[in-house]
C-alpha positions as CSV (number, residue, x, y, z in Angstrom):
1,X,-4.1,-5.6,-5.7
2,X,-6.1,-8.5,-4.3
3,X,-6.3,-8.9,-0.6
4,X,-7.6,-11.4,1.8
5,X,-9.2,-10.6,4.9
6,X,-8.3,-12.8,8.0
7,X,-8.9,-11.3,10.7
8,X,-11.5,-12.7,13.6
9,X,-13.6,-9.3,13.4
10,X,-15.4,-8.1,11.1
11,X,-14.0,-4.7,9.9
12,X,-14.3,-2.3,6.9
13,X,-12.2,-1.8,4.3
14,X,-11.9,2.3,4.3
15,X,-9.0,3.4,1.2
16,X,-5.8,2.5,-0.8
17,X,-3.0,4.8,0.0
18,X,-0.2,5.7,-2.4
19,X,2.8,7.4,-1.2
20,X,5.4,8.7,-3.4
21,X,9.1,7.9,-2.0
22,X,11.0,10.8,-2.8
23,X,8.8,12.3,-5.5
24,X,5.5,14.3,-6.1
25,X,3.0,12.5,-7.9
26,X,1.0,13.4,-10.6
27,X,-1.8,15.7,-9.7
28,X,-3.6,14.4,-13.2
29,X,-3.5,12.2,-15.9
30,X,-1.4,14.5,-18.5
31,X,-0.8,16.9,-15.8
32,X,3.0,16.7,-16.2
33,X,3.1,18.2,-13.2
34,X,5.4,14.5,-11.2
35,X,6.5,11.8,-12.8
36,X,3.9,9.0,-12.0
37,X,0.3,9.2,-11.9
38,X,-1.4,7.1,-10.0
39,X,-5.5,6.2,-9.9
40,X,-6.8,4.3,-7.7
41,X,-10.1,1.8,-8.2
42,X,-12.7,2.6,-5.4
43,X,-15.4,0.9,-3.9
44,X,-15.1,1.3,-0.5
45,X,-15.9,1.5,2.3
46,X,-17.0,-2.2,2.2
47,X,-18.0,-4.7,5.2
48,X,-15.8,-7.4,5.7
49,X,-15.4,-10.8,7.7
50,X,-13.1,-13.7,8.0
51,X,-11.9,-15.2,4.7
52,X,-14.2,-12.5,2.0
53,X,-11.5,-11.6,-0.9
54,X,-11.4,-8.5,-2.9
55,X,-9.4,-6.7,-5.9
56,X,-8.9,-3.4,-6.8
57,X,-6.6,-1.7,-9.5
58,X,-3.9,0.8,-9.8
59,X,-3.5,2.4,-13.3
60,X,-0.5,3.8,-13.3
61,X,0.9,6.8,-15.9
62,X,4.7,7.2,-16.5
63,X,4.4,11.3,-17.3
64,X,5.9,13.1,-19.7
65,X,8.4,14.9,-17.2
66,X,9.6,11.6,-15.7
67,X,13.2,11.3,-16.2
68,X,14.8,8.2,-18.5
69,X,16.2,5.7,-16.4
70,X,14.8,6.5,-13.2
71,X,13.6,4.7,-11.1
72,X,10.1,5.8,-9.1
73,X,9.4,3.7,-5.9
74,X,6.3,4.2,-4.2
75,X,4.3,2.0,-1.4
76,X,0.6,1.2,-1.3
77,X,-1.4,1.1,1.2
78,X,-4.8,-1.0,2.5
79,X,-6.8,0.4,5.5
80,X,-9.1,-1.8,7.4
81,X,-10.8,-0.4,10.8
82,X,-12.4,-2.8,13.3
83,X,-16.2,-2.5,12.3
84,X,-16.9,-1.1,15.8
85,X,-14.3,2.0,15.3
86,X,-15.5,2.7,11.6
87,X,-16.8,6.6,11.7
88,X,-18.4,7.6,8.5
C-alpha cells in the first residue's frame, strides 16, 4: 500500500484496517481457523504534512480451510486524524 498525504493539515497516520466481507479472518498464520490471514506492516502512529509519502505491506495467507474457487473480498483501510484531535 503506498499512500500520499494531501491534505493542508498536518495529521497522523494512526492504523490499517482490514475488514473481511463476508468471512472471518484468520486469527494466525496456520491457524486454519478463516480462510485468509492477513498481517499488517506497522509503524505508526507517524506525523504527517502536505505531500510526505509512505508504504506499508499486507502479507497475505490463503489458509488451509479456504475453499477452491472462492473468492475472498476484503477492504483496507488508512486512518489519518487531524494532528490537533490525535489522543494517544
Amino acid at each position: 500500500i503506498h499512500w500520499k498525504y494531501i491534505g493542508s493539515i498536518p495529521a497522523y497516520f494512526v492504523s490499517i484496517e482490514v475488514t473481511p466481507q463476508g468471512f472471518k479472518l484468520a486469527s494466525d498464520y496456520g491457524a486454519n481457523d478463516g480462510p485468509i490471514w492477513v498481517k499488517v506492516t506497522n509503524g505508526y502512529p507517524i506525523q504527517v504534512h502536505n505531500g510526505d509519502e509512505g508504504a506499508h505491506s499486507l502479507e497475505i495467507h490463503v489458509e488451509q480451510c479456504a475453499e477452491e474457487g472462492a473468492t475472498y473480498t476484503f477492504t483496507v483501510e488508512l486512518l489519518f486524524v487531524q494532528w490537533n484531535e490525535y489522543k494517544p
